[in-house]
TIVO-2410 file (N, C-alpha, C; in nm, 3 decimals):
# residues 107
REC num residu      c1      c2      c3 atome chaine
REC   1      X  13.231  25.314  26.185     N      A
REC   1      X  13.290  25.355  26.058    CA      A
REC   1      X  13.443  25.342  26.063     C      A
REC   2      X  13.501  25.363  26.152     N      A
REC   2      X  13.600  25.366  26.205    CA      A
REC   2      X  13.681  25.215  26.126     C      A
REC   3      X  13.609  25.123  26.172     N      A
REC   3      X  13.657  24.994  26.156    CA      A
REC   3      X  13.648  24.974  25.954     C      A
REC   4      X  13.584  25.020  25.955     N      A
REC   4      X  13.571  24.970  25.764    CA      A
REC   4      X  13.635  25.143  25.727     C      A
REC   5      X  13.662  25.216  25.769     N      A
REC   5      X  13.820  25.297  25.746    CA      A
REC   5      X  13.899  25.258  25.723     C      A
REC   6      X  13.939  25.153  25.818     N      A
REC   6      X  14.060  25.074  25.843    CA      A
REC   6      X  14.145  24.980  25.667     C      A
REC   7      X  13.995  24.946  25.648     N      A
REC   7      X  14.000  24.852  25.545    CA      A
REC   7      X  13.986  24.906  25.451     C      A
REC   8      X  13.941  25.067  25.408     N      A
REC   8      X  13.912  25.113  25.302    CA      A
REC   8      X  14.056  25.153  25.260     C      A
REC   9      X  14.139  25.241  25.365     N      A
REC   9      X  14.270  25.281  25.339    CA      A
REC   9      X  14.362  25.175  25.293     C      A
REC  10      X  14.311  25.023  25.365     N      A
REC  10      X  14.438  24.919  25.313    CA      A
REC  10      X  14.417  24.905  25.143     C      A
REC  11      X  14.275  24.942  25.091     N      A
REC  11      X  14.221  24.920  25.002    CA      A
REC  11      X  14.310  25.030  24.891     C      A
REC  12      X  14.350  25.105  24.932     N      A
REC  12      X  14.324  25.251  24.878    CA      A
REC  12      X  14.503  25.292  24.931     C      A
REC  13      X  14.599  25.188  24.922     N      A
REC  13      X  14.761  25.202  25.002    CA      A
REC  13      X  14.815  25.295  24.907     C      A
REC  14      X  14.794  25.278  24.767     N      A
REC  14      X  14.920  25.330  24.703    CA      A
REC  14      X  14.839  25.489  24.661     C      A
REC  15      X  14.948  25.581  24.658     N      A
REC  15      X  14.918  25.705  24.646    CA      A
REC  15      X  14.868  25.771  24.526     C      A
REC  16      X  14.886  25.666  24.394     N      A
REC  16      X  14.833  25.710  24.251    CA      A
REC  16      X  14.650  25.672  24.276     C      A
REC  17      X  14.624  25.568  24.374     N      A
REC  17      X  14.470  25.505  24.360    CA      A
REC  17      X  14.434  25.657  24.430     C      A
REC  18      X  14.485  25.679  24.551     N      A
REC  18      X  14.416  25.818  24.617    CA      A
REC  18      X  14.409  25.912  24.482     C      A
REC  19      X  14.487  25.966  24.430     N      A
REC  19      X  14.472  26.059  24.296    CA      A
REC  19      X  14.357  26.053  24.273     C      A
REC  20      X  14.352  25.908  24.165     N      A
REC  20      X  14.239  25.884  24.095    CA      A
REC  20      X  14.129  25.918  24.115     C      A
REC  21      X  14.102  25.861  24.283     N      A
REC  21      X  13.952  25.868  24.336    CA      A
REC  21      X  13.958  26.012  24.371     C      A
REC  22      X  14.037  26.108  24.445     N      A
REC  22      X  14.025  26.229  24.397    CA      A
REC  22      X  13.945  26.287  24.321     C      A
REC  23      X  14.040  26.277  24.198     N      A
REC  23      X  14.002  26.318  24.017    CA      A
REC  23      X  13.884  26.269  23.981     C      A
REC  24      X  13.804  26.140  24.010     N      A
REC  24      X  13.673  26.089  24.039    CA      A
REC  24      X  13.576  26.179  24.109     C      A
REC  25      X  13.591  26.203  24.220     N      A
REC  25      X  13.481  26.242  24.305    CA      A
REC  25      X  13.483  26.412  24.303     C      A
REC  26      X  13.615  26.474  24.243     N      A
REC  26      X  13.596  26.644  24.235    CA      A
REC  26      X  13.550  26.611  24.013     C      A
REC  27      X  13.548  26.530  24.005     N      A
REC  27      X  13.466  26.526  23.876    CA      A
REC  27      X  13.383  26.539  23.864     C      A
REC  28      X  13.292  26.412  23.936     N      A
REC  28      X  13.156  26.388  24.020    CA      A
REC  28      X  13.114  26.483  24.047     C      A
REC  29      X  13.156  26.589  24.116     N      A
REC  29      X  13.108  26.726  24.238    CA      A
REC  29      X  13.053  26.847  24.114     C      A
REC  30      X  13.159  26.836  24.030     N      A
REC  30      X  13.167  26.943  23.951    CA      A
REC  30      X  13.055  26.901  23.831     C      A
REC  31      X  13.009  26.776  23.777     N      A
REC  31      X  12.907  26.760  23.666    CA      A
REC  31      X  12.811  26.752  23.787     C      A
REC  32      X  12.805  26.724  23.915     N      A
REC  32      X  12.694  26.748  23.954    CA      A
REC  32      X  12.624  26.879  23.978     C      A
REC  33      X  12.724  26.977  23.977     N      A
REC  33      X  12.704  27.116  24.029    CA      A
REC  33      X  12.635  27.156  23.858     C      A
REC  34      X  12.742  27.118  23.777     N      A
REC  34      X  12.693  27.168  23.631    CA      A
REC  34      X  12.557  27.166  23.593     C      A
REC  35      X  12.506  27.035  23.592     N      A
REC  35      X  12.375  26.989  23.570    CA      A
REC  35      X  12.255  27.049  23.638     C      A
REC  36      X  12.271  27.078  23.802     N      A
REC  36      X  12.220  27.145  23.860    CA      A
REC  36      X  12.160  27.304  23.771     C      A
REC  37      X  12.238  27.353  23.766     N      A
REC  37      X  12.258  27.468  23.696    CA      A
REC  37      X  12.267  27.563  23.590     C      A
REC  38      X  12.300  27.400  23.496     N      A
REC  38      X  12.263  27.449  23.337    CA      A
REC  38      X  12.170  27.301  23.230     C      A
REC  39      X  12.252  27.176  23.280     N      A
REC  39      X  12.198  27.086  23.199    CA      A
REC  39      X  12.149  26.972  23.280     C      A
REC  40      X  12.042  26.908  23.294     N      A
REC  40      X  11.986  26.820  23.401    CA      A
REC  40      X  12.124  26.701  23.314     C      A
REC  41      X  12.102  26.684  23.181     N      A
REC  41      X  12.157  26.547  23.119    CA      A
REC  41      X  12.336  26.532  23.187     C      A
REC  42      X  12.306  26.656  23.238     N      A
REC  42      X  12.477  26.581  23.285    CA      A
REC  42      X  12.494  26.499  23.423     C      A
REC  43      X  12.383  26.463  23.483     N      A
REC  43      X  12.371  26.383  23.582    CA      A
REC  43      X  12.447  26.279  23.540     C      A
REC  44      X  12.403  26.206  23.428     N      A
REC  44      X  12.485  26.080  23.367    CA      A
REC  44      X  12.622  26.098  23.366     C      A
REC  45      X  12.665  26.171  23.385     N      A
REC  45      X  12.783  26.149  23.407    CA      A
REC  45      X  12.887  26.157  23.545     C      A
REC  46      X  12.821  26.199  23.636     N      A
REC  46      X  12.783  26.185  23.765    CA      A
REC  46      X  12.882  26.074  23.826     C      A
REC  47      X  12.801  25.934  23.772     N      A
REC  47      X  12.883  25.834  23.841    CA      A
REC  47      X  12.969  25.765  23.777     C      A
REC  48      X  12.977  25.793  23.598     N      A
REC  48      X  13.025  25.758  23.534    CA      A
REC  48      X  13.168  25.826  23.573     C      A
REC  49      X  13.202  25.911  23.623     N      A
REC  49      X  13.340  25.981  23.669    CA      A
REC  49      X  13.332  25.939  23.734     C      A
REC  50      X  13.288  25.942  23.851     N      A
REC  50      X  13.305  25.914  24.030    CA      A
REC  50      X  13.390  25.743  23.992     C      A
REC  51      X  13.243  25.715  23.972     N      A
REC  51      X  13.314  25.533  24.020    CA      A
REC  51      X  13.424  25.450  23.865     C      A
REC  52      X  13.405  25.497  23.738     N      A
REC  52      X  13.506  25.526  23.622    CA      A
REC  52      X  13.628  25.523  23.677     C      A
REC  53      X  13.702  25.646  23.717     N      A
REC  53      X  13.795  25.655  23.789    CA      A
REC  53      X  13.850  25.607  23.880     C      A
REC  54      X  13.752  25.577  23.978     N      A
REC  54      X  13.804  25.498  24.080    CA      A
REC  54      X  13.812  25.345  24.083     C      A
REC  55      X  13.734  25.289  23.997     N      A
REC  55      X  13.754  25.140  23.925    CA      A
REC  55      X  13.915  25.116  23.866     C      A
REC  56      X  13.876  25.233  23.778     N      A
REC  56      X  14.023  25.234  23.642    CA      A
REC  56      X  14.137  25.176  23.815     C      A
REC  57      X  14.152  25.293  23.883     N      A
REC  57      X  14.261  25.330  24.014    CA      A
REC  57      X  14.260  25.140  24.038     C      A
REC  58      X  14.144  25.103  24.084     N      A
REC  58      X  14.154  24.976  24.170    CA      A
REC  58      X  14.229  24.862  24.073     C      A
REC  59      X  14.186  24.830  23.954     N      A
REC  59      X  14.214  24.742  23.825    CA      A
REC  59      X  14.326  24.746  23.761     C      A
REC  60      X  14.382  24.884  23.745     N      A
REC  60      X  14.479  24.877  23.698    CA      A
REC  60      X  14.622  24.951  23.801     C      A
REC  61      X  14.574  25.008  23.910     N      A
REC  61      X  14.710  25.089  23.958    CA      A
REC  61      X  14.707  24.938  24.096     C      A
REC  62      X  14.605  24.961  24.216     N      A
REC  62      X  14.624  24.918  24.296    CA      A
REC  62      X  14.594  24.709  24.333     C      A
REC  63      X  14.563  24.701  24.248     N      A
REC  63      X  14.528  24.555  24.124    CA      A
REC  63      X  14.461  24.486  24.259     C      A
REC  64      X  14.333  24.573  24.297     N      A
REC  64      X  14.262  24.499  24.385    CA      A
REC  64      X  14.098  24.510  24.334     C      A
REC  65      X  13.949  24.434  24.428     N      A
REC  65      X  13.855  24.479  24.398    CA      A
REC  65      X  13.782  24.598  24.477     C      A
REC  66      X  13.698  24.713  24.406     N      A
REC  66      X  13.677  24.801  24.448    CA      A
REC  66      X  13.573  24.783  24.563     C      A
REC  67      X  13.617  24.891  24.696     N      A
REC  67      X  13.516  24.807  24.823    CA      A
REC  67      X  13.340  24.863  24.763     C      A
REC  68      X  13.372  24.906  24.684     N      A
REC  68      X  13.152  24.971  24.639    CA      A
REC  68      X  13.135  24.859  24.616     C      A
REC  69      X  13.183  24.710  24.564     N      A
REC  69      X  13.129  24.598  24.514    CA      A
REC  69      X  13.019  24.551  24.655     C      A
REC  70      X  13.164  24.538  24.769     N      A
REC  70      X  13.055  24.489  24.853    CA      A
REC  70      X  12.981  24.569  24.966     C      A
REC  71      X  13.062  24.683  24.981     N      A
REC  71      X  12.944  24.791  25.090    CA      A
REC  71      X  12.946  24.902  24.987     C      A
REC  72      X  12.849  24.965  24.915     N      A
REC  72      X  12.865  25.081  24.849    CA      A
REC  72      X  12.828  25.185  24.953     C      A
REC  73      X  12.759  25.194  25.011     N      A
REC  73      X  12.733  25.312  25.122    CA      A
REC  73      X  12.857  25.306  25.195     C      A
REC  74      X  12.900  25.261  25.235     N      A
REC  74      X  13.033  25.311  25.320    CA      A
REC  74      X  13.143  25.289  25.281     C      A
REC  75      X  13.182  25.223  25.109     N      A
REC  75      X  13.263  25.308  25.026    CA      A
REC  75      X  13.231  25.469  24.977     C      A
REC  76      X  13.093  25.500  25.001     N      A
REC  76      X  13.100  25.625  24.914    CA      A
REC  76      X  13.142  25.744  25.037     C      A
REC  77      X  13.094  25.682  25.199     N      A
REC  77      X  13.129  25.779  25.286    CA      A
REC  77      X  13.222  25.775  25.305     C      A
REC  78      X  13.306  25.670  25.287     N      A
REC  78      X  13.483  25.685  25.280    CA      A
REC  78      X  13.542  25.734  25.197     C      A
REC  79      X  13.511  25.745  25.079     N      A
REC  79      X  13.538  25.831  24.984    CA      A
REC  79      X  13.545  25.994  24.998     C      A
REC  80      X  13.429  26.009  25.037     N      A
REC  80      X  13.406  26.179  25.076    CA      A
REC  80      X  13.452  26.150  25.172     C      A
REC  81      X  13.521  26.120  25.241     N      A
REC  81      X  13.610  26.169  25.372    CA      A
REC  81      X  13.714  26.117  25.313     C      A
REC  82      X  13.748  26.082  25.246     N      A
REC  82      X  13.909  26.068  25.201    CA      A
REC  82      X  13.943  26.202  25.114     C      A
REC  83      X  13.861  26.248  25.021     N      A
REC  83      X  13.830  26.372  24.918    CA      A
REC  83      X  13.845  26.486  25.042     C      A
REC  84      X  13.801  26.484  25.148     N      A
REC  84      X  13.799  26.558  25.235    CA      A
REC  84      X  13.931  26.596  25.310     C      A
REC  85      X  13.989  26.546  25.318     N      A
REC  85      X  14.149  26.493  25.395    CA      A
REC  85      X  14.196  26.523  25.269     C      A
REC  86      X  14.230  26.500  25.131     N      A
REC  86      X  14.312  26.490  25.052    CA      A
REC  86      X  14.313  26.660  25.027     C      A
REC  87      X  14.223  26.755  25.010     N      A
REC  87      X  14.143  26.856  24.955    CA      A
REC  87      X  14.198  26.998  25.108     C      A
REC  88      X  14.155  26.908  25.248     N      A
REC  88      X  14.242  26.985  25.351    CA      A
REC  88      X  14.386  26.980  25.343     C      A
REC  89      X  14.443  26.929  25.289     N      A
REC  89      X  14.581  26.881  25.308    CA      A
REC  89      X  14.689  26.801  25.416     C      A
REC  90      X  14.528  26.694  25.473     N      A
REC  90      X  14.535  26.640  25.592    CA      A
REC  90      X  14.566  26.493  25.582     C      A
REC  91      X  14.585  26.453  25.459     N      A
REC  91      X  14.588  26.276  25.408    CA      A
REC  91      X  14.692  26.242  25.475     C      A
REC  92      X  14.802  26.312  25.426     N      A
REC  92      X  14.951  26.222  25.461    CA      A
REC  92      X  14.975  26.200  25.662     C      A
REC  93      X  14.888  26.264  25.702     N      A
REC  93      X  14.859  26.294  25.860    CA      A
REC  93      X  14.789  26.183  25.897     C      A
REC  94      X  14.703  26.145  25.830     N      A
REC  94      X  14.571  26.035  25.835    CA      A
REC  94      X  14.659  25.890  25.830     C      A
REC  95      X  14.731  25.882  25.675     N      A
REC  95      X  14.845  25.781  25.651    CA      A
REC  95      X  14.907  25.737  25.807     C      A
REC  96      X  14.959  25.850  25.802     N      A
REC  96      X  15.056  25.864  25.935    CA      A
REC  96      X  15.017  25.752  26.040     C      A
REC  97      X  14.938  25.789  26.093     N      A
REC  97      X  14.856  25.808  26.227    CA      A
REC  97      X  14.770  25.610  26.188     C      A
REC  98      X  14.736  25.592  26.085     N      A
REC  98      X  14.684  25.502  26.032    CA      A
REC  98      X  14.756  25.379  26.043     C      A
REC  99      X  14.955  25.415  26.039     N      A
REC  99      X  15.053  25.326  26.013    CA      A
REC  99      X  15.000  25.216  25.942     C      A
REC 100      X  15.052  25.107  25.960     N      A
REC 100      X  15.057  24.961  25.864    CA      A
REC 100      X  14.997  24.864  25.983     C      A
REC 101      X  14.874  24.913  26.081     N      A
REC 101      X  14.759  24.819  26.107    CA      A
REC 101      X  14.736  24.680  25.995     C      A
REC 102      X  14.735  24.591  26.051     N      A
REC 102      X  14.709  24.494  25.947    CA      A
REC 102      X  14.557  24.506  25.968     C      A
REC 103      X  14.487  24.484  25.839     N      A
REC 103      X  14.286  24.430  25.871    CA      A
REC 103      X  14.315  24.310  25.897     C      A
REC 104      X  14.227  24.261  25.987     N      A
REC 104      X  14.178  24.160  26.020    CA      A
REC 104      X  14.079  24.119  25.938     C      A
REC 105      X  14.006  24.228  25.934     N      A
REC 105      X  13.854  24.158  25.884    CA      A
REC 105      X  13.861  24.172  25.725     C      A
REC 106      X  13.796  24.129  25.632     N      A
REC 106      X  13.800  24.151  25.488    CA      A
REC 106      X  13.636  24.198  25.456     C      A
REC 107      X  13.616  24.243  25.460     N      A
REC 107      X  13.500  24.321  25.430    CA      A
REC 107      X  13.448  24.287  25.302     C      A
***
């Protein structure tokens, strides 16, 4: 995982795309919790935030393609571990530590 980390963060450089997918996936969390609890129909909206948001981020802020196109399972676990880090207040540590590795690989 480690290695398609690498490439998710180059994916994910500028600090407005982190926002977004943020604002995406505590969207996501929260109509999923809702639906659970009061309305099944809000499932649909589920991914319509999650990946909505984080498209909008890729297309228009970071003007690249989003990595769910070609691995969606380990865009979505990079995701929740990025939500995770952003949410601890551990991102800019991650950045850090991450420096300006070039990818090699293009995923």
């Amino acid at each position: 995982m480690e290695e398609f980390w690498l490439f998710y963060m180059n994916q994910h450089s500028k600090p407005a795309t982190r926002r977004w997918h943020f604002a995406g996936t505590l969207s996501s969390i929260l109509c999923l919790m809702y639906s659970v609890l009061f309305n099944w129909w809000f499932l649909l909206f589920v991914p319509l935030f999650g990946y909505g948001l984080a498209w909008y981020s890729h297309f228009f802020v970071e003007g690249n393609v989003p990595a769910t196109f070609g691995h969606p399972i380990w865009s979505l676990l990079c995701d929740f571990k990025m939500f995770g880090l952003m949410i601890t207040g551990q991102m800019d540590r991650e950045i850090k530590r991450l420096g300006k590795r070039p990818v090699l690989q293009a995923y």
